[in-house]
C-alpha positions as CSV (number, residue, x, y, z in Angstrom):
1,X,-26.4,98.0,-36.7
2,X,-24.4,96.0,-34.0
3,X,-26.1,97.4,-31.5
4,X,-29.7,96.9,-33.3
5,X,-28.2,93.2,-33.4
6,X,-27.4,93.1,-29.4
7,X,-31.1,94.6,-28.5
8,X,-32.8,92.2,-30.5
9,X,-30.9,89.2,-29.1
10,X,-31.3,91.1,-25.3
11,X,-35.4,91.3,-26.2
12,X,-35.6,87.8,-27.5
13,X,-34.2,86.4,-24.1
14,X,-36.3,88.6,-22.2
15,X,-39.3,87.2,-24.1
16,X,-38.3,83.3,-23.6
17,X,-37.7,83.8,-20.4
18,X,-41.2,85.1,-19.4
19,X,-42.6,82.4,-21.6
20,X,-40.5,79.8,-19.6
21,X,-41.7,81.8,-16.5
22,X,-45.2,81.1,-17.6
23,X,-44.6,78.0,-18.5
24,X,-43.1,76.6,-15.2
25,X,-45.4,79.0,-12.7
26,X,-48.6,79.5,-14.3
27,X,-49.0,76.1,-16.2
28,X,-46.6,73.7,-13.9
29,X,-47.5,75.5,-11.1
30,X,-51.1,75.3,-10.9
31,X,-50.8,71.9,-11.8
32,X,-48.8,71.0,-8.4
33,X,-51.0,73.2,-6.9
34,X,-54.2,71.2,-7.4
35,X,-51.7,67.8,-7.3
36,X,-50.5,69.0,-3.2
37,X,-54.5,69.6,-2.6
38,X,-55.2,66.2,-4.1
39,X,-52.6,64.5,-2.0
40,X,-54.0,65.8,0.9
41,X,-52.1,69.0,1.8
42,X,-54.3,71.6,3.9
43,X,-53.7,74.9,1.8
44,X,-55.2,78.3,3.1
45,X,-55.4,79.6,-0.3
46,X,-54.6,78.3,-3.3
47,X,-54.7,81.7,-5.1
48,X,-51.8,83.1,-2.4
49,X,-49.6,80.2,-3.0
50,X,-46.8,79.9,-5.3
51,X,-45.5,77.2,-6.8
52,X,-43.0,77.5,-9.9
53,X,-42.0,74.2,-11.3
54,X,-43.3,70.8,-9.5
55,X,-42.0,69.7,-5.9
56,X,-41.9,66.2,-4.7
57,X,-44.9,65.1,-2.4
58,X,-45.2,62.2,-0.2
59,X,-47.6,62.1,2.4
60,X,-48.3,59.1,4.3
61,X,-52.3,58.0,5.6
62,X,-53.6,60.1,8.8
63,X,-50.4,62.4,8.6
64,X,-51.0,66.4,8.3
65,X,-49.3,68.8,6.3
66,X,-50.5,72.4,5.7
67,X,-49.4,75.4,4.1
68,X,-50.1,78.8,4.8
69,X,-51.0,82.2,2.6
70,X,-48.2,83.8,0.4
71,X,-45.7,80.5,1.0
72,X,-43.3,80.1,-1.8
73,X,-41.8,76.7,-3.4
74,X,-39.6,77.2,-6.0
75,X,-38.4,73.8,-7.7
76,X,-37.2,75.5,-10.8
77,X,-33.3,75.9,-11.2
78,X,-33.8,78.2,-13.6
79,X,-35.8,80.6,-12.0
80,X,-34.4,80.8,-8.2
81,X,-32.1,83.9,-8.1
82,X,-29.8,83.3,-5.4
83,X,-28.4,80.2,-6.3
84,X,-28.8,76.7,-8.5
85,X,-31.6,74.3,-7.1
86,X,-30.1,70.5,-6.7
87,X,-33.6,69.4,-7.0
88,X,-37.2,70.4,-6.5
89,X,-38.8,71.1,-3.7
90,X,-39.4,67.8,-1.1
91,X,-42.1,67.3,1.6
92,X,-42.7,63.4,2.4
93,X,-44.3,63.1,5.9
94,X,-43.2,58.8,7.0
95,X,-45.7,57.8,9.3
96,X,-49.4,59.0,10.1
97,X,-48.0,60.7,13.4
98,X,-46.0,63.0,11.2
99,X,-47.0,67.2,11.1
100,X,-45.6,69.5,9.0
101,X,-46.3,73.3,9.0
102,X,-45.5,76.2,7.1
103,X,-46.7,79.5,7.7
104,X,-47.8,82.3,6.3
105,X,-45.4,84.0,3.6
106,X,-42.4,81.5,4.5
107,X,-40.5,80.7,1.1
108,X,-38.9,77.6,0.2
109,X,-35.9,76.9,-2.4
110,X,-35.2,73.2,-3.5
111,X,-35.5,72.5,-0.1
112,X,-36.4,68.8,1.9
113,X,-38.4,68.3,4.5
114,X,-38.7,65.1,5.6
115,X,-40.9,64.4,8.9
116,X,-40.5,60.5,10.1
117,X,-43.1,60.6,13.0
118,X,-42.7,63.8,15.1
119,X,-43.3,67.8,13.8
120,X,-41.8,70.0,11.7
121,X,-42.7,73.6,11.7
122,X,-41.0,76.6,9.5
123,X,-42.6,79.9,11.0
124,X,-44.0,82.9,9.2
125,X,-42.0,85.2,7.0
126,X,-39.0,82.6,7.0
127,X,-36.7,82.2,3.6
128,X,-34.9,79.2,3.3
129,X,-32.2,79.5,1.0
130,X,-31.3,76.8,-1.9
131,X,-30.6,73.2,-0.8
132,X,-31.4,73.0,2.8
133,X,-32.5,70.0,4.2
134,X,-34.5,69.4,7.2
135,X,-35.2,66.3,9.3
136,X,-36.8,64.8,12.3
137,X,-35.3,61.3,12.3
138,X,-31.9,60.3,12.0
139,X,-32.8,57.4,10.0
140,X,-30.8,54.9,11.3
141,X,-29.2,54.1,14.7
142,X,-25.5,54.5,15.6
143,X,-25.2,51.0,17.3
144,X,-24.8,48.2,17.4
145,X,-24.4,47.6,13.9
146,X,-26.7,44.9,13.3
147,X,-29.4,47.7,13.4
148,X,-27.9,50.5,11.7
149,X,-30.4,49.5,8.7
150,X,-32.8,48.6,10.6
151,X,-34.7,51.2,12.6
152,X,-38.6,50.6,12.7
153,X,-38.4,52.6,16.2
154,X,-38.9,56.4,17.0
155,X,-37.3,57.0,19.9
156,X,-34.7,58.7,17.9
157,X,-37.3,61.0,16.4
158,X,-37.3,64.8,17.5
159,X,-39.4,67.4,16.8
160,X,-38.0,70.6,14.6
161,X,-38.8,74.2,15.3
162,X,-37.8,77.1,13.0
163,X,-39.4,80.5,14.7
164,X,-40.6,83.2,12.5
165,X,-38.2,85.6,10.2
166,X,-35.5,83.0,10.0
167,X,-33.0,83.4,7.5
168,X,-31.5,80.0,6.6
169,X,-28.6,80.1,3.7
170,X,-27.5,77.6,1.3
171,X,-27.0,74.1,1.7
172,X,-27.7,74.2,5.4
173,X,-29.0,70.6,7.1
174,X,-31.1,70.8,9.9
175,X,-30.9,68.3,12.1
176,X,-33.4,66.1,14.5
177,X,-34.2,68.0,17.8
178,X,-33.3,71.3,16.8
179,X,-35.0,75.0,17.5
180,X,-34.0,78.7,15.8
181,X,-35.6,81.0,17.6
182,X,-37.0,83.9,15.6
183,X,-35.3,86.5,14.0
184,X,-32.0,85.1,13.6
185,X,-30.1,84.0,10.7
186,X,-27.9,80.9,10.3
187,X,-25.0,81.0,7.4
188,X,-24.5,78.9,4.5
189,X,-23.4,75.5,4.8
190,X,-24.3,75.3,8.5
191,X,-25.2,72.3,9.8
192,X,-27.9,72.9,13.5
193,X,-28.2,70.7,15.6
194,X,-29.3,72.2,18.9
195,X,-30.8,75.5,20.2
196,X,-30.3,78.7,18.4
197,X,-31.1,81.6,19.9
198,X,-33.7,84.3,18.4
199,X,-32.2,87.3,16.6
200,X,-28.6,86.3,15.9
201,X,-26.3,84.9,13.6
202,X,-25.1,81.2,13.7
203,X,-22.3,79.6,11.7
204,X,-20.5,76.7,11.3
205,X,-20.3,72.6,11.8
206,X,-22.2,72.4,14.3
207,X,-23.9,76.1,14.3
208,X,-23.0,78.3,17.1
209,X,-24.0,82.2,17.7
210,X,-20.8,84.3,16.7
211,X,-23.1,87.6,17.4
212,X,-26.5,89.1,18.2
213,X,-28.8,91.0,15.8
214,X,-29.8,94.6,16.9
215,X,-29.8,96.5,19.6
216,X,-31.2,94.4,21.9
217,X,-27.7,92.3,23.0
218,X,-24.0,93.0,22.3
């Protein structure tokens, strides 16, 4: 009987949990869908995107965003495996000179993109774990002080490129300027500023390559 008790508790969570997954895909989901079309968002295909829970959009007049086929934004705590989400999904593009670009089958976890006035692109195939943020500004200049909240310029703006088949871990930031060449991987908690090289691994504060991937380089 106490195992009749255990299955029946196991199949009730099974069921509420693919009626919270239909919930916050198929009825939240479609929702943001049509919301990121109706903000302006070029989308390849609605049908091959997937959104599960609603992300934060913020798209600023004559600016371009665009998302490719199979992409992925989960903004659901709940539902992303690897780790907890600190918030949904961001993509606010500042001024109309701002581009963003996501490619085809690149999947995004609570992550933030924000693109001031420059591009940011996340190539094909790319998975981003939970938490990462990625910018093209750094908001405010180092000196003098009397402008450190004040910063209507852009010459601190750089352009971000993430090649294709990146694997970014947790709670990596991204910072203005920076490149990952495809293939490689950088480890949790990283923070890139720079030039990564494609097909290797890159850790640390700032990230630098401790090996190559493959056979290509040893």
């Amino acid at each position: 009987m106490k195992f009749i008790r255990i299955l029946q508790r196991s199949s009730l969570s099974v069921i509420f949990d693919r009626i919270g997954y239909f919930l916050t895909k198929d009825v939240v989901g479609n929702i943001a869908k049509i919301e990121l079309s109706l903000r302006g968002v070029r989308i390849s295909s609605l049908l091959k995107l997937t959104v599960v829970g609603r992300p934060i959009i913020s798209l600023s007049i004559g600016s371009y965003v665009s998302i490719g086929k199979d992409v992925i934004l989960m903004s659901s705590s709940r539902f992303c495996l690897s780790s907890v989400l600190y918030a949904p999904c961001k993509i606010k593009a500042i001024f109309s000179s701002a581009v963003i670009q996501i490619d085809d089958g690149a999947s995004l976890n609570g992550t933030s993109i924000v693109c001031r006035s420059t591009k940011i692109s996340i190539g094909a195939r790319t998975m981003i774990g939970p938490n990462v943020t990625i910018l093209d500004s750094p908001f405010h200049p180092q000196w003098p002080l009397s402008n450190r909240n004040n910063y209507p310029g852009v010459e601190l703006d750089e352009a971000v490129e993430i090649g294709e088949d990146v694997w970014i871990g947790a709670q990596v930031i991204i910072l203005p300027g920076s490149k990952i060449g495809s293939g490689s991987i950088i480890g949790a908690g990283s923070i890139v500023k720079g030039v990564i090289e494609p097909n290797c691994l890159a850790v640390g504060s700032p990230a630098k390559m401790v090996k190559y991937l493959g056979e290509d380089k040893k």
